[in-house]
VEXKOLVEX-36355 format. One record per residue (C-alpha): x, y, z; residue in one letter. Coordinates in Angstrom, 2 decimals. Layout:
// VEXKOLVEX-36355
+---------+---------+---------+------+
!       u !       v !       w ! base !
+---------+---------+---------+------+
!       X !       Y !       Z !    a !
...
+---------+---------+---------+------+
This chain:
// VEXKOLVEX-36355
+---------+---------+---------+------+
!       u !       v !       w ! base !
+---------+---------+---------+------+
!  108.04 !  166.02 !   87.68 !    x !
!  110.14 !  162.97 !   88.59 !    x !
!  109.20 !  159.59 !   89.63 !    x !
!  106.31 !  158.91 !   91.71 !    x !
!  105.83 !  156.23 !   94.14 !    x !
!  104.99 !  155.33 !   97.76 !    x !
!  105.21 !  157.96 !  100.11 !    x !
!  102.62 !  156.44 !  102.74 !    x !
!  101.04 !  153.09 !  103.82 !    x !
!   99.49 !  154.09 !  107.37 !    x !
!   98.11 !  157.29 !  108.53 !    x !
!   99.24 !  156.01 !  111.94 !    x !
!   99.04 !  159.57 !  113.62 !    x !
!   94.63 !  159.32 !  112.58 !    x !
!   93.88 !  155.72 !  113.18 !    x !
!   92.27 !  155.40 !  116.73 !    x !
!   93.51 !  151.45 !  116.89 !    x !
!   94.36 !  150.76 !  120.89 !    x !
!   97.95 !  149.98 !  119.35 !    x !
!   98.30 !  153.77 !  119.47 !    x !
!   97.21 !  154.51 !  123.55 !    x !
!  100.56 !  153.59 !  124.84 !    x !
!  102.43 !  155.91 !  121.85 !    x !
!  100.40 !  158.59 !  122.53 !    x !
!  100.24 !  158.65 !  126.12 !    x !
!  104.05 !  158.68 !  126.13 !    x !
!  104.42 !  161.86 !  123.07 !    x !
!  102.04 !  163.72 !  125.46 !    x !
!  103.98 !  163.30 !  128.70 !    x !
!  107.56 !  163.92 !  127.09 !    x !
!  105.16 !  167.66 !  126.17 !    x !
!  105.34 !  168.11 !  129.66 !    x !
!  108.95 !  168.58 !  129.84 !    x !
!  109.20 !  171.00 !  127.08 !    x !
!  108.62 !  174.98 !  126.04 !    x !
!  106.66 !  175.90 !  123.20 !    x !
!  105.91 !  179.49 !  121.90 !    x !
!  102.21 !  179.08 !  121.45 !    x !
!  101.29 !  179.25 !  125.12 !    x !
!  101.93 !  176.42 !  126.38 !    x !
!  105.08 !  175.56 !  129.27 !    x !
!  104.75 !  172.33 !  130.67 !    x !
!  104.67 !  171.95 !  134.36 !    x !
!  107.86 !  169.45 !  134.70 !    x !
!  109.80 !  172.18 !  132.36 !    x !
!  108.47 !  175.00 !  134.47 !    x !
!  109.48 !  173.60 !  137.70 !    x !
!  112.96 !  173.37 !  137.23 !    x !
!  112.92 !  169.56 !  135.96 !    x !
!  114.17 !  169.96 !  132.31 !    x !
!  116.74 !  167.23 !  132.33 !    x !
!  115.47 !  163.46 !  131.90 !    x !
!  116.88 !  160.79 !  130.48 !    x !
!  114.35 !  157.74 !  129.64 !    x !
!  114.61 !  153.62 !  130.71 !    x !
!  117.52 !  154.20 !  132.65 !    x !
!  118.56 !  152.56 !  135.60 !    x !
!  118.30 !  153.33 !  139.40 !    x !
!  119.92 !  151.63 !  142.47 !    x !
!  119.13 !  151.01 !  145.95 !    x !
!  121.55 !  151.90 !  148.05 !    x !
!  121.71 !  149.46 !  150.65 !    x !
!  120.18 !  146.72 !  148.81 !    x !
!  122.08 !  146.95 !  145.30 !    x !
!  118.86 !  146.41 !  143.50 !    x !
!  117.96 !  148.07 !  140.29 !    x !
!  115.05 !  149.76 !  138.76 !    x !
!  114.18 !  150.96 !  135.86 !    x !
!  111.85 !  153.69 !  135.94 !    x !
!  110.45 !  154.90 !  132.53 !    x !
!  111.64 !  158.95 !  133.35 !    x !
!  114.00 !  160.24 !  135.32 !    x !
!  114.55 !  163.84 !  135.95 !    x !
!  116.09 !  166.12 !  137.78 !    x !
!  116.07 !  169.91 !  138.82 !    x !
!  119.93 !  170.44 !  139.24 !    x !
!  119.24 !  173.89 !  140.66 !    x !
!  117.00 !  172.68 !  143.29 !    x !
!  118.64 !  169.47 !  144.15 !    x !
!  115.23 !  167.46 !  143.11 !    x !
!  114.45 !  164.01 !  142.03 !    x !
!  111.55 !  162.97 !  139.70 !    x !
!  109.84 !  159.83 !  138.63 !    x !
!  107.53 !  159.25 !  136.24 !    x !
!  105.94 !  156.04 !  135.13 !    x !
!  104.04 !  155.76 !  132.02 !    x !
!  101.39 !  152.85 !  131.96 !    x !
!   97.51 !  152.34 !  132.19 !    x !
!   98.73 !  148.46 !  132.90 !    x !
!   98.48 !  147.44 !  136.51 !    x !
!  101.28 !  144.81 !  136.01 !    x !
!  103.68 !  147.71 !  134.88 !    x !
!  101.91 !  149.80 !  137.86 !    x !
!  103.60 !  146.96 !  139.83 !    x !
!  106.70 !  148.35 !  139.15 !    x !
!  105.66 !  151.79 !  140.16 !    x !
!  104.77 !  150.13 !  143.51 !    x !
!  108.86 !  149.18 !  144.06 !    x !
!  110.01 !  152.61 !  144.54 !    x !
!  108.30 !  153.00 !  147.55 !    x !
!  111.28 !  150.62 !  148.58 !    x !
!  113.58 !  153.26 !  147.14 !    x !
!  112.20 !  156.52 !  148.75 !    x !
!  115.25 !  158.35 !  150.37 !    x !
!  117.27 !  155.35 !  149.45 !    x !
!  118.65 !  156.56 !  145.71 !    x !
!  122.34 !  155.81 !  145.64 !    x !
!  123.00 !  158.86 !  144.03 !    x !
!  126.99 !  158.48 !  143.24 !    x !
!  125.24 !  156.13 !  140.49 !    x !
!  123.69 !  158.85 !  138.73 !    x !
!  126.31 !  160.41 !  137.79 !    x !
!  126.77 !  158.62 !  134.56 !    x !
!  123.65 !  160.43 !  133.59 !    x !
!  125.38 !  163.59 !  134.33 !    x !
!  122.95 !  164.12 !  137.47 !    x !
!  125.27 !  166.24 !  140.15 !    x !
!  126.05 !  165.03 !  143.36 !    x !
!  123.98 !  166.36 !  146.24 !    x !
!  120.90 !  165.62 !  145.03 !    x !
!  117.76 !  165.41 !  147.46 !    x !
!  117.18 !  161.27 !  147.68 !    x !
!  113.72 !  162.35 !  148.38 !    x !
!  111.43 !  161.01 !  145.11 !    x !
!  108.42 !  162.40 !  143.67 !    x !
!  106.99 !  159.63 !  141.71 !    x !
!  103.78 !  160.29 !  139.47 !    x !
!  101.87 !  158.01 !  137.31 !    x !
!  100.95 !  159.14 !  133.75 !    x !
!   98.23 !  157.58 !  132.14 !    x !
!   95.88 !  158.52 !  129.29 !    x !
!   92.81 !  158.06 !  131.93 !    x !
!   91.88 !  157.82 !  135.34 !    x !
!   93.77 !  154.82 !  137.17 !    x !
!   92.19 !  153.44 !  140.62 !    x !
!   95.73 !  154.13 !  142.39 !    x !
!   95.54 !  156.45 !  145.93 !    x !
!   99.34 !  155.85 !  146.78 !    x !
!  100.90 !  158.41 !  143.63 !    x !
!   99.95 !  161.41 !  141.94 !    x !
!   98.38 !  160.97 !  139.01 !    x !
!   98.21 !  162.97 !  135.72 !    x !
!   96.13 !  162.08 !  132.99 !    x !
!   97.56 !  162.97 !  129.30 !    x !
!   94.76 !  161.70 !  126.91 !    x !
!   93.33 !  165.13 !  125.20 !    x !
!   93.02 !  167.54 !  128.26 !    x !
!   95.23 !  167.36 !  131.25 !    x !
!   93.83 !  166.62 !  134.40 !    x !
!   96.11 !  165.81 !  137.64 !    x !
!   94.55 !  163.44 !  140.66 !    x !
!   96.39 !  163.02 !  144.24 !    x !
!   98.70 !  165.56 !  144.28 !    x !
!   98.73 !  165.62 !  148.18 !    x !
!  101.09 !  162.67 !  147.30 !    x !
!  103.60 !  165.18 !  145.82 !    x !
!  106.63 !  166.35 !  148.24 !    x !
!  107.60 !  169.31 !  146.00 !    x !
!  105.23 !  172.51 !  146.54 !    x !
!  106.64 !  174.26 !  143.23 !    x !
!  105.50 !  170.87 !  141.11 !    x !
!  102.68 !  170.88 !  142.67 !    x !
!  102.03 !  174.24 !  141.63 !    x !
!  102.39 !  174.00 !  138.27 !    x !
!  100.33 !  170.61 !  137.75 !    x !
!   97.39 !  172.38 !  139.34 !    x !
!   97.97 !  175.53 !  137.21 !    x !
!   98.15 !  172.66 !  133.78 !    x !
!   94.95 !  171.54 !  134.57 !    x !
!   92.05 !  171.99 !  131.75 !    x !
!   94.61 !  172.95 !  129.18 !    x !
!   94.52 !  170.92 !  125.83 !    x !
!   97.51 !  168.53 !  124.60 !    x !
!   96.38 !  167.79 !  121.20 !    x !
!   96.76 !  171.14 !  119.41 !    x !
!  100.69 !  171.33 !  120.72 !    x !
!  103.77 !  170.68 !  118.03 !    x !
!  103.98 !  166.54 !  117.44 !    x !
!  106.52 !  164.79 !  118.53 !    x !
!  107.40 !  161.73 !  116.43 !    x !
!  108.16 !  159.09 !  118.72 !    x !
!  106.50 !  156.01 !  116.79 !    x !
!  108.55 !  153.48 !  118.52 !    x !
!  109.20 !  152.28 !  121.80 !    x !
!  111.24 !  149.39 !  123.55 !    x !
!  108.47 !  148.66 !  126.06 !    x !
!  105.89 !  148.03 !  123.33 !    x !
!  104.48 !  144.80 !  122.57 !    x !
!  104.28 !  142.62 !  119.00 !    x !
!  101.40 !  144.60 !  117.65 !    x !
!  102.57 !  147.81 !  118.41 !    x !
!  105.83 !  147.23 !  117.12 !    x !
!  104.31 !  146.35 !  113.76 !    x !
!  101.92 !  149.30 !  113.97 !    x !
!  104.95 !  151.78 !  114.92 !    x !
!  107.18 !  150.29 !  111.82 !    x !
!  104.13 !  151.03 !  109.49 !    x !
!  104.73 !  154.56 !  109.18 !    x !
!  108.75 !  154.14 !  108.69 !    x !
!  109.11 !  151.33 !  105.82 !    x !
!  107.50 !  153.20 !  103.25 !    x !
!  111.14 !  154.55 !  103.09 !    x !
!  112.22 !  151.79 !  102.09 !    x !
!  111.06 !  151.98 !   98.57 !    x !
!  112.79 !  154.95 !   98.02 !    x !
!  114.77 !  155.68 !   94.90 !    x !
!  118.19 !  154.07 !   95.57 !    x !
!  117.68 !  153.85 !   99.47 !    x !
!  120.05 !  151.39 !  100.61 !    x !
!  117.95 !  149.72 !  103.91 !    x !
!  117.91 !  149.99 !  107.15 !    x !
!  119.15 !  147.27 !  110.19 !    x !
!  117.01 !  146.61 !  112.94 !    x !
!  118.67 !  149.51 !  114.62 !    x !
!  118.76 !  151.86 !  112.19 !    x !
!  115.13 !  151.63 !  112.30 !    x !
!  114.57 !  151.90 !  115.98 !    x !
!  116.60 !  155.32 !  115.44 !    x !
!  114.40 !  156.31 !  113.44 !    x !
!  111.24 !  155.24 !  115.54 !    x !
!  112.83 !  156.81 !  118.45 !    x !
!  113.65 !  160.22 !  116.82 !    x !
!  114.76 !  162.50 !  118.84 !    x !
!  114.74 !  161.17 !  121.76 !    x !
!  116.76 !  157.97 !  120.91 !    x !
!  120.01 !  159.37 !  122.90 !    x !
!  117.65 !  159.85 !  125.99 !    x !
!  117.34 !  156.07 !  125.87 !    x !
!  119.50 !  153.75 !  127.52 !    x !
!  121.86 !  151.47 !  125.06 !    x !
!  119.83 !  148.31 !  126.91 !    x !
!  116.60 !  150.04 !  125.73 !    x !
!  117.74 !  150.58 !  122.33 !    x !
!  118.97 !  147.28 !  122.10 !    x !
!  115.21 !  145.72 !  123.31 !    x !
!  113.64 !  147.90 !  120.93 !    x !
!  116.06 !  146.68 !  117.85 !    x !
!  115.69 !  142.78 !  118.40 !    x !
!  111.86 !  143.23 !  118.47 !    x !
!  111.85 !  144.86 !  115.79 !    x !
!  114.22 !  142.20 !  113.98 !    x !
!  111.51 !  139.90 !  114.81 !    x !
!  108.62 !  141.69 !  112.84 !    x !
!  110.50 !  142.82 !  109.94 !    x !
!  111.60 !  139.22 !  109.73 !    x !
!  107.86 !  138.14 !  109.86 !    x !
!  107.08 !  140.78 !  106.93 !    x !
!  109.80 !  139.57 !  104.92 !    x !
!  109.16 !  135.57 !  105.15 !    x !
!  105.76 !  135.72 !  105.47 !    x !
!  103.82 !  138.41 !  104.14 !    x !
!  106.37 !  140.24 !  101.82 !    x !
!  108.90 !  137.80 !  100.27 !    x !
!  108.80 !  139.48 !   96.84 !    x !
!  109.05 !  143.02 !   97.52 !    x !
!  111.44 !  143.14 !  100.81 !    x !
!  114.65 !  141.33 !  101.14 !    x !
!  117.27 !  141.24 !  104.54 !    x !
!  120.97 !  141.01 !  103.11 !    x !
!  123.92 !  142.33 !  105.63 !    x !
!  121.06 !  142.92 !  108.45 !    x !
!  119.45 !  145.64 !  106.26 !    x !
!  115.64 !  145.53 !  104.71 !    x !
!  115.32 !  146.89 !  101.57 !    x !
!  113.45 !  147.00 !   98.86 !    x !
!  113.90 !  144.50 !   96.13 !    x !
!  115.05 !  145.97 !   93.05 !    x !
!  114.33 !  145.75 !   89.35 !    x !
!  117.29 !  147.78 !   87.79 !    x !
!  117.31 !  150.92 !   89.80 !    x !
!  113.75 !  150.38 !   90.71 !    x !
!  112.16 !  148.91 !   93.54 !    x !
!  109.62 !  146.32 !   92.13 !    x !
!  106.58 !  148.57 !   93.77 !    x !
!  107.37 !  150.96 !   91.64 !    x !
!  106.47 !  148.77 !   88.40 !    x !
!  103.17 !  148.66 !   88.56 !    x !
!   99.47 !  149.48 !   90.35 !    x !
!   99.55 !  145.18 !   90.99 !    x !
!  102.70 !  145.42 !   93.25 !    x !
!  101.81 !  148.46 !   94.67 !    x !
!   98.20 !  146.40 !   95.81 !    x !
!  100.30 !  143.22 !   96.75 !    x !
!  102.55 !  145.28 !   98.88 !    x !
!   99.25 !  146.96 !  100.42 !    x !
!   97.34 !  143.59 !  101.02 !    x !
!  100.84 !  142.31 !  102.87 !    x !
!  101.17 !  144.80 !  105.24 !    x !
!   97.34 !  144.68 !  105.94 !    x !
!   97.61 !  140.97 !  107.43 !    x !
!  101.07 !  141.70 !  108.69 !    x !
!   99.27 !  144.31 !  110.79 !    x !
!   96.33 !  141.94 !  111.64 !    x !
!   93.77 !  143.32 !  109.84 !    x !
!   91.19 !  140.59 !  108.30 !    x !
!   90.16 !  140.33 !  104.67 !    x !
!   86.97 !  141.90 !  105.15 !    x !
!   88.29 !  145.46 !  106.56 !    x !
!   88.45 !  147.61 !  103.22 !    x !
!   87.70 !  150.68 !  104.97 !    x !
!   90.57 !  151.68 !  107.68 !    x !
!   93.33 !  154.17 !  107.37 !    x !
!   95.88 !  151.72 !  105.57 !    x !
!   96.64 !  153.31 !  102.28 !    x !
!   98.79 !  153.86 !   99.65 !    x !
!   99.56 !  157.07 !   98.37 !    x !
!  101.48 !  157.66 !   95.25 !    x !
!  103.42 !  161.18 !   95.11 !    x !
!  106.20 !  162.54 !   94.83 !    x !
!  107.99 !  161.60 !   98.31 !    x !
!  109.58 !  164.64 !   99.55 !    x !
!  111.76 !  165.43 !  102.88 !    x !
!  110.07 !  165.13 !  106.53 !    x !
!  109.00 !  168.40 !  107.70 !    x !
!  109.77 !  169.45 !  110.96 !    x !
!  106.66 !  169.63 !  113.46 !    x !
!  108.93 !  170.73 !  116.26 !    x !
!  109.43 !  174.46 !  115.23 !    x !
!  107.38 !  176.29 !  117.89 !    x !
!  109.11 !  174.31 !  120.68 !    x !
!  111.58 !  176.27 !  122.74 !    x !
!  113.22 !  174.02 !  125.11 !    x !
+---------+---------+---------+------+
């Protein structure tokens, strides 16, 4: 068998920390767009809206202002526009609030650098996503946390979405095909740390040469990261320049280095120094515990190092159609 060494520090996807509510109210909303095999069509993919891209720009047509709505999609066959704004925060809600100053005002010539065909209907359907109930009466409101359950859809223009949402209701989220988003430019200091977590185990890798700041939001990002606008990505990359920097100077200065913009692992020979012994593999552990906030007396939580063979991601995406 050959050489054994890290192959996880944080079974992110099981720890219930509230650094995981935004991720996972965003993987189960991007479900709704998508076709999977095990009986499950979600109601923005069934109704025609199965193009999106994600933090992408809109415009006001008479006042030139911009906003940035966290999905857009379209139904090219039926001409339709659609909003959707991922947030239990009322400040972000805020933001939701502003495109009542852009109903039936979308310049649409703009969207074409999303590849969004001219003659589209200016007239939006905006809905809120959030893992639970929100006190908001002006937008439609679905609720993504286990089971999906949909709130004000008299606010909804579109019959056919409509439709669908209503027929979505009841059905369960959490037994669908993960998606791997573990990153995201919106998130805040803690949740970039928690997201990063599950990806720098990679790091110590057998002759793995690093990864930049970017490289690393790629990776968080998965397969979405083309969906994302280049402003996004950028965001995303400089906070996460900030945290690895942080793990580096502070909590990991003898394990992880930055040379050329990459982290990597430090190196004994062809060996990362984690790899040398049960001590480093601890002092790595106890790092990325405080990095990650947790205090000296939480031994049991779902940080942990597990030394195996590391082997290639598998893909969880396989019963998705579309």
């Amino acid at each position: 068998m050959g050489m054994k060494f890290l192959s996880k520090i944080f079974d992110i996807d099981n720890d219930p920390a509230p650094n995981t509510i935004r991720r996972n109210t965003w993987r189960n909303t991007l479900q709704l767009f998508h076709k999977y095999r095990k009986n499950f069509t979600g109601p923005f993919y069934e109704s025609g809206y199965r193009n999106y891209v994600l933090e992408s720009g809109v415009t006001h047509c008479e006042t030139g202002k911009d906003l940035i709505p966290d999905i857009l999609a379209w139904d090219k066959n039926r001409k339709k526009l659609l909003i959707v704004e991922i947030t239990n925060n009322k400040d972000e809600i805020k933001k939701t609030d502003q495109m009542r100053d852009f109903k039936d005002k979308i310049d649409i010539a703009s969207l074409s650098v999303y590849g969004i065909p001219s003659g589209m209907d200016p007239e939006l359907n905006t809905i809120l996503s959030v893992d639970k109930q929100h006190n908001n009466s002006n937008y439609c409101q679905v609720m993504v946390d286990d089971i999906f359950y949909l709130k004000a859809d008299e606010n909804l223009s579109d019959p056919l979405l409509k439709e669908n949402l209503i027929n979505t209701c009841g059905q369960s989220l959490n037994k669908l095909p993960e998606i791997k988003v573990s990153l995201l430019p919106e998130m805040k200091a803690g949740e970039i740390r928690y997201g990063l977590s599950g990806i720098i185990t990679k790091i110590f890798q057998p002759e793995n040469p690093g990864y930049t700041s970017k490289e690393l939001a790629d990776i968080g990002l998965d397969e979405f990261v083309n969906k994302f606008s280049p402003n996004s990505r950028k965001t995303l990359a400089d906070k996460i320049t900030n945290q690895m920097n942080a793990l580096v100077e502070k909590y990991l200065p003898d394990y992880i280095e930055c040379e050329n913009r990459k982290y990597r692992a430090k190196m004994v020979g062809r060996n990362s120094l984690i790899s040398s012994s049960p001590q480093s593999r601890k002092a790595v552990d106890d790092g990325i515990r405080k990095w990650l906030g947790y205090k000296e007396e939480q031994k049991d939580t779902s940080i942990q190092f597990c030394v195996d063979q590391f082997g290639d991601d598998k893909s969880t995406d396989g019963d998705r159609l579309n």
